[in-house]
C-alpha positions in Angstrom: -18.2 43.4 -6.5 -20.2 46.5 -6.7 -18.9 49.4 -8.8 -18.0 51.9 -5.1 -15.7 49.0 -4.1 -13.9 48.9 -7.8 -13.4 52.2 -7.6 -11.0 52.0 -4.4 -10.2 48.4 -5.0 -7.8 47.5 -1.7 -4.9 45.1 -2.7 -6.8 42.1 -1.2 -9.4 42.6 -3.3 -7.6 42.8 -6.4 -5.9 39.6 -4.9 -9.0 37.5 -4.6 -9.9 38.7 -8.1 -6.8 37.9 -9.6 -6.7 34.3 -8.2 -10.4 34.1 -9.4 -9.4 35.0 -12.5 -7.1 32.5 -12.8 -8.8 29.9 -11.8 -11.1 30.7 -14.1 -8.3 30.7 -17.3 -7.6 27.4 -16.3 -10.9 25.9 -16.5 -11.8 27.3 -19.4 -8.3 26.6 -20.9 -7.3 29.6 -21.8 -4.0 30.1 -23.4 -1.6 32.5 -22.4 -2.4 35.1 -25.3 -6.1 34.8 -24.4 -6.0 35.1 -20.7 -3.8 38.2 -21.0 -6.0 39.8 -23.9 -8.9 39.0 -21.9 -7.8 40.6 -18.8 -5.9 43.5 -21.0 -2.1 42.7 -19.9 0.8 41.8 -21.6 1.7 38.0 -21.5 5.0 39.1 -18.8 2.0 40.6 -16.4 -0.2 37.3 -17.2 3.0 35.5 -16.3 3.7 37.1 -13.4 -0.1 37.2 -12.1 0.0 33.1 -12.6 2.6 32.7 -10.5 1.7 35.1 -7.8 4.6 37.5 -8.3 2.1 40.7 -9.9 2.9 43.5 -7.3 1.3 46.0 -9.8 -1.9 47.8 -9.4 -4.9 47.1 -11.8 -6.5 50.0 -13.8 -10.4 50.3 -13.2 -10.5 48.7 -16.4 -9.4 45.1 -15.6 -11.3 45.2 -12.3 -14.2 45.8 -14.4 -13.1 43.0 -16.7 -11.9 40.8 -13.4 -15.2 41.5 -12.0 -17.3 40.8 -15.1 -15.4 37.8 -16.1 -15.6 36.0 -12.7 -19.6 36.4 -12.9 -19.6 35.2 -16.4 -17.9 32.0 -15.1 -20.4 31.6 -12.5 -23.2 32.2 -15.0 -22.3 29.8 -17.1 -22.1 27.4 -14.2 -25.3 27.7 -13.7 -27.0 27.7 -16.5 -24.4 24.9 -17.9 -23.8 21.4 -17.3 -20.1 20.4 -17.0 -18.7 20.6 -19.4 -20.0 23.0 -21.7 -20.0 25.5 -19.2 -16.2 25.6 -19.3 -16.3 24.7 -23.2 -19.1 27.7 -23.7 -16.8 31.1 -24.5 -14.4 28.8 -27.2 -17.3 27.3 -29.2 -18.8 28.7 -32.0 -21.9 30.8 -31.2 -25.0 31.8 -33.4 -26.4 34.2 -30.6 -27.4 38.0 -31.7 -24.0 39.5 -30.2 -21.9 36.8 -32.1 -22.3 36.3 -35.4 -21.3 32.8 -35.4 -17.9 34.0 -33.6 -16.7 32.1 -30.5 -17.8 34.5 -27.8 -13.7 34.8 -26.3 -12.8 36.2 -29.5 -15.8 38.7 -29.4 -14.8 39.4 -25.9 -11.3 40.2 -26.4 -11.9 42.0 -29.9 -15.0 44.3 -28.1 -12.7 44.7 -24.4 -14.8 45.4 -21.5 -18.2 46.8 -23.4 -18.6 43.4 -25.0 -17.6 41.5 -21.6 -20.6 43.4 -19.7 -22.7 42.6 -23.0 -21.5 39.0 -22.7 -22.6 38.5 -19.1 -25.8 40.4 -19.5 -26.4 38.2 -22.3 -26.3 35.1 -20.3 -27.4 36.3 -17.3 -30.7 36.9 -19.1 -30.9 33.2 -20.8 -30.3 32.2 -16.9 -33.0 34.5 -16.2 -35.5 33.3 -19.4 -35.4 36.8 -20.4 
């Protein structure tokens, strides 16, 4: 998703993103605290997005995060094997922007800054940067 089409993001957009993300939740078995922190809802909106009755509009915010998120997962599944690339954001991690802290937690503690620095992170061990 490029930033222009975030800005004015059309309800089908912020469909396909929202299905994405959960997806996503599911295979890296997120709970339902996690998935909503991540995405910056309360657990009723997380609810409601699972289940397909979210008629709401998403900030700019969580289409960032959406849009992050979903190319983190992708990412990691390709520069993972099964199944560490779903295990990757819950385990423990020595990196420089963890601190031995499982990258989720960083991710939800740091909101969308540390999301972008997440990705950016892996994209550049995909890239051997």
């Amino acid at each position: 998703m490029a930033l222009a089409d975030l800005q004015s993001a059309p309800t089908d957009m912020q469909s396909v993103g929202l299905k994405a993300y959960s997806r996503l939740a599911a295979e890296w078995r997120l709970t339902l605290r996690e998935a909503a922190d991540l995405l910056d809802v309360s657990e009723s909106t997380w609810k409601r997005i699972k289940t397909g009755q979210f008629s709401g509009d998403l900030t700019r915010d969580q289409m960032l995060r959406l849009s992050a998120l979903v190319g983190l997962y992708k990412a990691l599944a390709l520069y993972f094997d099964s199944p560490l690339s779903d295990q990757w954001v819950k385990l423990e991690n020595t990196g420089p922007l963890f601190d031995g802290q499982r990258p989720l937690a960083r991710m939800i503690e740091g909101g969308l800054p540390t999301i972008i620095a997440v990705r950016t992170y892996v994209d550049a061990l995909r890239g051997g940067a």
